[in-house]
N, C-alpha and C positions, 0 to 999 in steps of 0.2 A: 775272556774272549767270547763273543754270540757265537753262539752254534753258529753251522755252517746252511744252515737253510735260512738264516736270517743275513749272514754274510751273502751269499745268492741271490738274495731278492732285486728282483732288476725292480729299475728305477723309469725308466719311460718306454711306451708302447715297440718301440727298434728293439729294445734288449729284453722283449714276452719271449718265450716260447711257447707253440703251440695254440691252440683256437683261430688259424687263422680264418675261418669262417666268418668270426666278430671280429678279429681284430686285425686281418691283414689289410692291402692296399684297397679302398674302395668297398670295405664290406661294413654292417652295420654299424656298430661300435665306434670305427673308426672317425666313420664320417659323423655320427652325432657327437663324437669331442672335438674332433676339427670343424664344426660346425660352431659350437660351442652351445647348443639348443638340447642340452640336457633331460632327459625324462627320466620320471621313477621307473628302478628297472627293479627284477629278480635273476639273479646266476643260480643256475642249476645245474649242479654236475657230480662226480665223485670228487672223494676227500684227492689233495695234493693238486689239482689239477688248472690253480693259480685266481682263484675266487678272492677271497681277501687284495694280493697282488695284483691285480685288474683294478679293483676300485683305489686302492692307495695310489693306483699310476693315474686315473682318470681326475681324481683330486689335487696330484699334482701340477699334471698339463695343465687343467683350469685353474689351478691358484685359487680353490675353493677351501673356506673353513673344513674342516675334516673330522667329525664323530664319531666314535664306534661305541660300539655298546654288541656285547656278548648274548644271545638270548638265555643260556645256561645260567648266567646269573645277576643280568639284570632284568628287575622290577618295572610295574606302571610307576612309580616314583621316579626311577634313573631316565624311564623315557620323557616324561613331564618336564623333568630337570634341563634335559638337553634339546628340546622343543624349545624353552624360558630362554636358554642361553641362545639358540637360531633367529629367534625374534629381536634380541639383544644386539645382535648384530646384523638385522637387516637395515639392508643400504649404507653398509659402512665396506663393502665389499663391491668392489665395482664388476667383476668378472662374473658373479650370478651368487646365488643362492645357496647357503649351506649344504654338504652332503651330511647325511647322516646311514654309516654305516652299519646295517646287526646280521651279525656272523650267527649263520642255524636258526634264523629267523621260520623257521619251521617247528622250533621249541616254545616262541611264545603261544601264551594263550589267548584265546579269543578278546577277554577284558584286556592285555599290552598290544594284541593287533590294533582293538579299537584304538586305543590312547592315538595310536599313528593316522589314523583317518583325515582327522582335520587338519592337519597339519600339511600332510601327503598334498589335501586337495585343496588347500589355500594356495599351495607353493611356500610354504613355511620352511621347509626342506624337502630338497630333493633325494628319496631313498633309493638307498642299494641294497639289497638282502640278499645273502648267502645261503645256500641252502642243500644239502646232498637229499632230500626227497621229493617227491614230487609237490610241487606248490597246488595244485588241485586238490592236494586230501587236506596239505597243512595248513594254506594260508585263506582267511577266511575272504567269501565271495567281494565284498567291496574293497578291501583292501587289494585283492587279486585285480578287479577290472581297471584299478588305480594304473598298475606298474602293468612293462611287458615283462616278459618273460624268457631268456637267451640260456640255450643251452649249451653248457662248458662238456667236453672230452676227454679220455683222457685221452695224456701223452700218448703219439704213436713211437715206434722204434726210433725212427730219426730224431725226433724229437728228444730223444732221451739219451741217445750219441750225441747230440749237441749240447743238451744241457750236460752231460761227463764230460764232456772237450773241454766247453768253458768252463766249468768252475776249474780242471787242474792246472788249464793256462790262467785264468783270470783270479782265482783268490789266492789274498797276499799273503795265506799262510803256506798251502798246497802247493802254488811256486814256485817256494823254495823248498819243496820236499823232491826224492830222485825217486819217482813214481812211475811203473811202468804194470800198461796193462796188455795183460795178455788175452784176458777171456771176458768177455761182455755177458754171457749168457745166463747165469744165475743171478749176476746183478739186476739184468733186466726182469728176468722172470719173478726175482724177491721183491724188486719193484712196482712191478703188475701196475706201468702207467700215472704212477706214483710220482711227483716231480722231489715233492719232500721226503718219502719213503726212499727213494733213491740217494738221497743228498744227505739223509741217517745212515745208512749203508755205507757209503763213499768217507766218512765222517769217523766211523766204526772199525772201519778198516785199517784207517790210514792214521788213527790216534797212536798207535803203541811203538810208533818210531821217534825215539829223543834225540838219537844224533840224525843232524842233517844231511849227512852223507851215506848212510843207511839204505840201503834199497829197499820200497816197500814193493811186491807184488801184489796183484788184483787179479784173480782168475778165477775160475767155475771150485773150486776146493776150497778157495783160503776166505770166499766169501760164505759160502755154504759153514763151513767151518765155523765162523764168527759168529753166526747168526743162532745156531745151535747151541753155543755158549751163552749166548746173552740176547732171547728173541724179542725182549722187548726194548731193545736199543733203537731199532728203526722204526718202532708204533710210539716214539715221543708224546705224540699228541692224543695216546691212546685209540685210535683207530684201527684196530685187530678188531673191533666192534664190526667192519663192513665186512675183515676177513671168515669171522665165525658164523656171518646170517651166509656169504657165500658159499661155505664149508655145510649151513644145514640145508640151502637149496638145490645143492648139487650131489647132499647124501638123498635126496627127495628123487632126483631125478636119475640116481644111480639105483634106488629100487632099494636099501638099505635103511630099514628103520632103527635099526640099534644105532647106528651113527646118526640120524635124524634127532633120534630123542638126545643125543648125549648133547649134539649141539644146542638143541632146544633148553635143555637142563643148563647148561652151560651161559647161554644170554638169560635166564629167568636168575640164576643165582649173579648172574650181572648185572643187573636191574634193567633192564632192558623193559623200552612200553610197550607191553602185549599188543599195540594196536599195531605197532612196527613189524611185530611179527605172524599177525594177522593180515596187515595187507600182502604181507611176501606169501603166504602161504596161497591165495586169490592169485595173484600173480602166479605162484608155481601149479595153480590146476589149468589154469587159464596156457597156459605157455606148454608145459611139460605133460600133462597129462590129456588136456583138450578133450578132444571126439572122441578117443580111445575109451573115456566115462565119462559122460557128460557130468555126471551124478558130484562126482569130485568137488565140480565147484561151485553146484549148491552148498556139500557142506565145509568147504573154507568160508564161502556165505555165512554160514549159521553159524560158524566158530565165531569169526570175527562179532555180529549181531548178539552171541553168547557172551563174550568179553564184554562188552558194554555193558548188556544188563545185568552179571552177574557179578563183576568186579572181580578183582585179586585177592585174595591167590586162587580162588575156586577156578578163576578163567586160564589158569593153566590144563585142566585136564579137557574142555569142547580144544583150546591147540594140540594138546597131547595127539587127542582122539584122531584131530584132521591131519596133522601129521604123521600118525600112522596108515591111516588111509590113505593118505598120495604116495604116499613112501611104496607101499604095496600092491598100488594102481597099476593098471597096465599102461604104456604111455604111447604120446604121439604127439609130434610137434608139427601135426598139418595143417592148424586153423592157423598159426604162430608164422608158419610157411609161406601158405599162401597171402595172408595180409601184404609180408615180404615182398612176394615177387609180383601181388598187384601194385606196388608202393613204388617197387623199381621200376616197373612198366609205365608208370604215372609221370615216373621224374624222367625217364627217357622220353617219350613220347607227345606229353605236353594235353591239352584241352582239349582231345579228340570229340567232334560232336554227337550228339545224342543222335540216336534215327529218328526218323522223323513219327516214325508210328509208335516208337517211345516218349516223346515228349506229352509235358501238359497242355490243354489246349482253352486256356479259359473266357478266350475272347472270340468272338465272330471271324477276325482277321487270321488269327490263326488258325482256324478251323479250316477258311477258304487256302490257307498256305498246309493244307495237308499234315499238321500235327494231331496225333494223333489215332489218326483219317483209317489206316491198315493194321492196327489194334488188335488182336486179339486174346478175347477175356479167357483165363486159361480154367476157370472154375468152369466152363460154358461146356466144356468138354471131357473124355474120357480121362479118369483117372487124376483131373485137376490140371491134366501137361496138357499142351499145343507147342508144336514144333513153332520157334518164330526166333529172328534174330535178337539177341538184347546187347552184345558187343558194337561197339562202334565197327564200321565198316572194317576199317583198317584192321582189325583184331578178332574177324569173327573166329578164327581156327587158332585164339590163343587159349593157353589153358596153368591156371594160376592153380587150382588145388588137385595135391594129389592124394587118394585116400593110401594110408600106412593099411600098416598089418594087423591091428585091432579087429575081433571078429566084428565090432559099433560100426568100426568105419568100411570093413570088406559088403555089410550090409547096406550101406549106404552107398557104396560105389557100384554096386551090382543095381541096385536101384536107378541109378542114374544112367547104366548103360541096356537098361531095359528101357527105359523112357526113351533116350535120343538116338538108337540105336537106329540104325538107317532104313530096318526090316519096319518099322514103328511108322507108320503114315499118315497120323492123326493129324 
């Protein structure tokens, strides 16, 4: 019998769950398959959260040849190969162009990106790449400006009570099992958004009943329970990998470097690429630590720069180093904050215009339309301040950053309220 997350795999865009941003009534996704005008894309997202399943449904709809290739272990050979075979079959296909599928297309390397270029930009095929990191560190610039770029979610709550509903009503093994749930809440949380990690769990639970009349329960204990027995029944696909770089981020940001290092140690004797664990740690000064030390994230900087040029295993100890240092940092999450709420200001609000004594002025006409025109240069005066609006109208008394409790940043907020402080007449 397949596992039951292969039994689950819906089959056309009605029976997705979740992304409805791409793939609901009218949003991008949708409309370029119901269009039928195809372009190279990349899915970005975490493990489970229907990447693979997306493109096998968009292949279907189209009634397009269908590729895949793995980047873990295929070669510039197997991509060449399946290029020869795309070619092979162009114009024997009336509905469009071969897809060509690579799952973690953030594993190949620069020489198997290349191999895709020409092909990508002939229209030889049309690619879909998978990917849970960000395609700006992994995917190299031309291949990047080739494809867009769509970013997957994960499951929210509901999302994840509907995929539980359907598969105990909908698979034809679960069916006929007398299955009754009591407690969602460890499911979900063991889950963590997970559509496959959930559908192991679900799968785990509900295996040790042989008679079909047997009541199996599901509640916050007897999944807890399972899972403790046998934790790597729900990481089938081995992805406890995203669970332990989470576990070393969050011992970074709880100020515990002995759990830092343990996780660190723990992905190094996993084979994990130092560079993977070099940009999290950039990311954790940047997010976790910010203005509290600036200092931080120069040296997750120099760790990462160190790793490159010193190679493995030597480039475990500049991580070691940065990771005890952020671990030990004082933190603050206001530069992390404020980007936040000017983000959600932006999406509320819309294109508010520039003042007019803000804008460029590089033309005669606009100079005559007063761009520019009530300027003033802030170097010109005391101190480098001049009181002057730089908010759009509609927002001069908004206020997106707030300084924490970092003696960095208490410095920095007193400063600011010595500058604009109303006594200040500059």
């Amino acid at each position: 019998m397949q596992p039951l997350a292969e039994r689950m795999r819906p089959r056309t865009l009605d029976d997705y769950i979740g992304q409805k941003h791409l793939v609901g009534q009218g949003a991008v996704l949708r409309r370029m398959i119901e269009s039928g005008n195809l372009i190279s894309f990349i899915l970005w997202g975490p493990p489970g959260v229907g990447k693979t399943t997306l493109a096998k449904i968009i292949a279907n709809t189209l009634e397009r040849p269908f590729y895949t290739l793995s980047a873990v272990t295929a070669g510039v050979k197997e991509v060449r190969e399946v290029i020869e075979k795309a070619k092979r079959h162009e114009g024997l296909f009336a509905n469009g162009r071969p897809i060509l599928f690579i799952d973690e297309i953030h594993r190949f390397s620069k020489s198997q990106q290349d191999s895709l270029l020409g092909a990508v930009e002939n229209g030889t095929i049309t690619l879909i790449g998978a990917t849970t990191e960000n395609p700006s560190f992994e995917v190299i610039t031309p291949l990047l400006s080739r494809c867009q770029v769509y970013v997957l979610q994960s499951l929210s709550k509901d999302d994840m009570l509907e995929l539980l509903r359907r598969t105990l009503s909908n698979d034809e093994y679960l069916k006929t099992k007398n299955i009754e749930v009591k407690e969602t809440e460890s499911l979900l949380r063991f889950a963590g958004g997970d559509a496959r990690k959930l559908l192991n769990i679900i799968e785990l639970v509900t295996n040790d009943a042989d008679d079909e009349n047997e009541k199996i329960i599901i509640d916050n204990a007897i999944v807890t329970e399972k899972l403790q027995q046998n934790p790597l029944a729900y990481d089938k696909d081995g992805e406890m990998h995203y669970d332990i770089i989470s576990a070393f981020i969050k011992s970074i940001r709880g100020s515990n470097p002995d759990a830092a290092l343990y996780w660190l140690a723990r992905m190094i004797e996993g084979g994990e690429d130092p560079k993977f664990i070099a940009r999290r740690l950039i990311i954790s000064a940047s997010e976790d630590i910010g203005l509290a030390n600036p200092n931080a994230l120069l040296l997750a900087n120099a760790a990462f720069d160190s790793v490159n040029k010193i190679g493995w295993p030597e480039g475990r100890i500049p991580l070691a180093m940065a990771t005890v240092y952020l671990a030990t940092s004082m933190k603050s999450n206001s530069a992390y904050m404020g980007i936040e709420n000017a983000l959600s200001e932006v999406k509320q609000s819309g294109n508010l215009p520039v003042p007019l004594h803000l804008r460029n002025a590089p033309t005669k006409l606009m100079k005559e339309l007063g761009y520019g025109e009530e300027y003033k240069y802030a170097h010109d005066y005391h101190n480098h301040f001049v009181k002057q609006q730089y908010l759009p109208d509609q927002l001069t008394d908004k206020k997106f950053w707030e300084a924490q409790g970092s003696p960095t940043e208490k410095k920095m907020a007193d400063w600011m309220e010595h500058l604009w402080n109303e006594k200040n007449t500059q």
